[in-house]
Structure formats: structure tokens, C-alpha cells
C-alpha positions in Angstrom: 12.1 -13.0 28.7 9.6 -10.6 27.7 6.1 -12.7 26.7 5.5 -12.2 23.2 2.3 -10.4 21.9 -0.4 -11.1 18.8 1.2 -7.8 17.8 4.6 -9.0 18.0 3.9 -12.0 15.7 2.1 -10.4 13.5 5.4 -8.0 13.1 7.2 -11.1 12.5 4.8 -12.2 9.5 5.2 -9.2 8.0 8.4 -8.2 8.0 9.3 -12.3 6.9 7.0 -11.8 3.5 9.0 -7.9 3.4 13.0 -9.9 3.4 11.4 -12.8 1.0 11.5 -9.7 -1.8 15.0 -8.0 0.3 13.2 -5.2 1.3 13.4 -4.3 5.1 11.4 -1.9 7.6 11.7 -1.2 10.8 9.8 -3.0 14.0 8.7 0.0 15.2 7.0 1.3 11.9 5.9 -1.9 10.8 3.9 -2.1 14.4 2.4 1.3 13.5 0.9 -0.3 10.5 -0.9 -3.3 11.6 -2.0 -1.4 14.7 -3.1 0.8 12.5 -5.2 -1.8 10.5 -6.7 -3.3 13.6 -8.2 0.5 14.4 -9.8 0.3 10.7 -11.0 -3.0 11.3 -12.8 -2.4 14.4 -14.4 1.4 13.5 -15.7 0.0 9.8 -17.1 -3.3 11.8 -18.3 -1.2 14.9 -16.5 -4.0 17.0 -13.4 -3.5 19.8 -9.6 -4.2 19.0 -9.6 -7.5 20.2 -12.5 -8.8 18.2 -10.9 -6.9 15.3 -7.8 -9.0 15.7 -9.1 -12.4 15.1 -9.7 -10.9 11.4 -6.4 -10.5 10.5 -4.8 -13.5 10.3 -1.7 -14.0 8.7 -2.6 -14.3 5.0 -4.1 -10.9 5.8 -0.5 -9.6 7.0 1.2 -11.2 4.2 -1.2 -9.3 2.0 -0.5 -5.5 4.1 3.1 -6.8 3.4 2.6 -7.4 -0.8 1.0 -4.1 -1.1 3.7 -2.0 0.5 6.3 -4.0 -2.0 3.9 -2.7 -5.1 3.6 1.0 -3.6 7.8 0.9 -3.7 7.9 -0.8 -7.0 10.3 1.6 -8.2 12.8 0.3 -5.7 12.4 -2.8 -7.9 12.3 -5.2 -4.6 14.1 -8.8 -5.0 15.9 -7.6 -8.4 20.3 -7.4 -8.6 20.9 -3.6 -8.4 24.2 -4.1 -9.3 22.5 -5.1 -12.8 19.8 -2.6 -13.9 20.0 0.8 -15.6 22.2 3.5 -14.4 20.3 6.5 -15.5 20.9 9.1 -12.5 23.8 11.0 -12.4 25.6 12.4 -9.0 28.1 14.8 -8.5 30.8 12.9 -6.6 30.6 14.8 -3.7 26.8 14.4 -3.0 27.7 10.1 -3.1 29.7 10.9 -0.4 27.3 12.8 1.6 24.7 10.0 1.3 27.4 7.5 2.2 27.5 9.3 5.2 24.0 9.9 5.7 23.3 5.9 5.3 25.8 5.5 7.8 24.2 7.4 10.5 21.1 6.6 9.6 22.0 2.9 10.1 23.7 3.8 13.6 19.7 5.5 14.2 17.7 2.4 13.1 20.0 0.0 14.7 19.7 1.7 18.1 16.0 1.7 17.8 16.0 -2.3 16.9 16.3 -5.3 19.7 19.4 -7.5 19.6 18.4 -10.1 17.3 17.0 -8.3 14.7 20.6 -6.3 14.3 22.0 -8.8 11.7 19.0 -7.9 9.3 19.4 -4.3 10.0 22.9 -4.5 9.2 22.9 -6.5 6.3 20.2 -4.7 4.8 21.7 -1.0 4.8 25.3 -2.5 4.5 24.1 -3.9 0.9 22.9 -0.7 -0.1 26.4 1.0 0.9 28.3 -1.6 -1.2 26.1 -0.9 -4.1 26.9 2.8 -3.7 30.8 2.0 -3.2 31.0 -0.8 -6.1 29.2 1.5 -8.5 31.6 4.6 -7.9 35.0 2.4 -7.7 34.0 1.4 -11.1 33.0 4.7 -12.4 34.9 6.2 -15.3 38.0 8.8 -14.8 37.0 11.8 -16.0 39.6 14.2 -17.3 41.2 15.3 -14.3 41.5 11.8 -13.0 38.1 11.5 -11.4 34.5 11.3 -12.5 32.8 15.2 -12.3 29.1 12.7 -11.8 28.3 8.8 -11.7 25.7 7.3 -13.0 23.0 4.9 -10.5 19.9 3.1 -10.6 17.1 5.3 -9.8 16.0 2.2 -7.5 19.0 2.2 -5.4 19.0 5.6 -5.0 14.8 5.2 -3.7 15.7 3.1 -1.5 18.9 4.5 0.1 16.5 7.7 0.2 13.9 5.4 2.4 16.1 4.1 4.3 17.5 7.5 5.4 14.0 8.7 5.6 12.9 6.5 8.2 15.8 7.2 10.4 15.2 10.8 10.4 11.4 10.3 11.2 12.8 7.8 14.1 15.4 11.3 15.4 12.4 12.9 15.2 9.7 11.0 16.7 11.9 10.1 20.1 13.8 7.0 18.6 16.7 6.4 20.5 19.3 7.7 19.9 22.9 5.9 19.0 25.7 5.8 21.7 27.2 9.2 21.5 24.9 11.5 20.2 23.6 13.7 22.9 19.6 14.7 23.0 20.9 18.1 22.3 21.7 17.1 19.2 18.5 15.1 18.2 16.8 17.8 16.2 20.0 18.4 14.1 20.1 15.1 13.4 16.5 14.7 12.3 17.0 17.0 10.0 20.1 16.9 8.3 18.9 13.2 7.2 15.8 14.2 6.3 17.1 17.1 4.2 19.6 14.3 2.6 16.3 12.0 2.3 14.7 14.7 0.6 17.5 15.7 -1.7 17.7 12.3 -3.0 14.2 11.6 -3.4 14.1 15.2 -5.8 16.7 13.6 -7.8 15.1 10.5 -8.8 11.5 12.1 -9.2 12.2 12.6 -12.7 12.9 8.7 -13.3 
């Protein structure tokens, strides 16, 4: 078994204070960040990486961790979005595209995550899909028997939009790929969710 790091306990604290308010990133990403923090550290105190580390302790993760939940307040993390305000209309065909695209991009992240971390992974986008589902199985019939736009929570749609997001950034950036997919098809990938990221993201900028 593969001897664990500071870095890799430090992911650990961070992403544990992330789930205690359901929101969820990526190893990978989250690694970026505190590595990223230790190189702050150590140029602003004009000392190495290792003496850098012994600064941040876990409070200090915890606290990296609490200030990404207030930059994504508008995902409203730790609140039922099954219960807020549906103020966002969608065209019934674009909830099935990012059905789809939340698919894949789960199939991306968990490919890119190590075995026992997959449960989160698929808990987390699986709840988001549910919301999506529940909310348009309940939508009104419109005229012709279906509904021409549903309404959603701006928040669920910011997050789905993240969570696609960081999947085409993984496709992009040399994540691995999911069983399947050939390399050849990488940069179609990549960009197809990041043009679905980007779509829904334009939609909820108003909210």
C-alpha cells in the first residue's frame, strides 16, 4: 500500500470540512490548491516547502475549505434543493442534454478518482441527477402533453454546471479517461462538456 503523504492528509481535511456542507471536489484539484498555498507560504515567508508546511495545520485547511464554500454560496451548500426557489426555466431538451453531460462527466471524474473515494463521487453527482429527474417528472403538462420549459433552482443548476466543469478541465488537462473512450476522442470530449458547462453557467448568470 502506497505510504500516505502530508499532502494526502491534508486532502483528506479538506475535502471532510467540503462533504460536512455536501459539497464535493475532486482529489486531484483539491491537491492543486493546498500545493498551491504551501508555494504562497514559502515565497511571502522567504522559507522552503517543507518549512512552509508546518504552517498549515489543519485549522488552516478547514479554513481554505470554508472559504471555497462562501465563494460557491450561490450553490447554497448543505441546503434541500429539492426545496428552494425554481426561478430558471429550461427548454426540455437542453435538461436532457445536461443529464447527459452529468453523466459523462461523472464517468470522467470517477476515472480520475482512487477506489475508495468512488462512493462519494457517485453519491455526489448521482444526487444532483435525481434533483434534475424529480424536478422534471413533476413538471407541469403543457398543452401538447409536455412542458415547452421547467423551472430549477439557480443553485442546482451552478452546481451541476461545476461539476461538469471540472470534468472537462480533467479531459483536458490529461485526466484519464473512462473505459471506452479512446485518446482520440479526448479533445471532443473536453469540449463538448465545457461548452455544456458554459451554457449552463450563462443561464443562471442573471440569478
Amino acid at each position: 500500500m502506497p505510504r500516505r503523504t502530508w499532502l494526502d492528509s491534508k486532502i483528506d481535511v479538506f475535502l471532510e470540512e467540503l462533504a460536512a456542507s455536501s459539497m464535493h471536489l475532486d482529489r486531484p484539484r483539491a491537491g492543486e490548491l493546498i500545493t498551491g498555498q504551501v508555494r504562497a507560504v514559502a515565497a511571502v515567508m522567504r522559507v522552503t516547502g517543507a518549512t512552509a508546511r508546518t504552517y498549515l495545520d489543519d485549522e488552516i485547511i478547514k479554513d481554505m475549505a470554508r472559504r471555497m464554500l462562501f465563494e460557491v454560496a450561490g450553490e447554497r451548500p448543505g441546503a434541500d434543493l429539492m426545496e428552494a426557489p425554481r426561478t430558471v426555466p429550461l427548454p426540455l431538451a437542453l435538461v436532457g442534454v445536461t443529464v447527459a453531460a452529468l453523466a459523462e462527466a461523472m464517468q470522467v471524474r470517477a476515472a480520475n478518482e482512487p477506489p475508495d473515494h468512488l462512493g462519494d463521487v457517485i453519491t455526489t453527482y448521482a444526487q444532483t441527477l435525481s434533483g434534475l429527474g424529480q424536478i422534471t417528472a413533476g413538471a407541469a403538462p403543457g398543452p401538447a402533453g409536455n412542458p415547452a420549459e421547467i423551472l430549477f433552482p439557480p443553485a442546482l443548476l451552478r452546481r451541476a454546471a461545476r461539476y461538469i466543469s471540472a470534468a472537462a478541465d480533467l479531459a483536458a488537462n490529461g485526466g484519464k479517461l473512462p473505459d471506452g473512450i479512446p485518446e482520440t476522442a479526448r479533445n471532443q470530449l473536453g469540449a463538448s462538456l465545457r461548452r455544456d458547462a458554459d451554457g449552463l453557467i450563462a443561464i443562471t448568470a442573471t440569478e
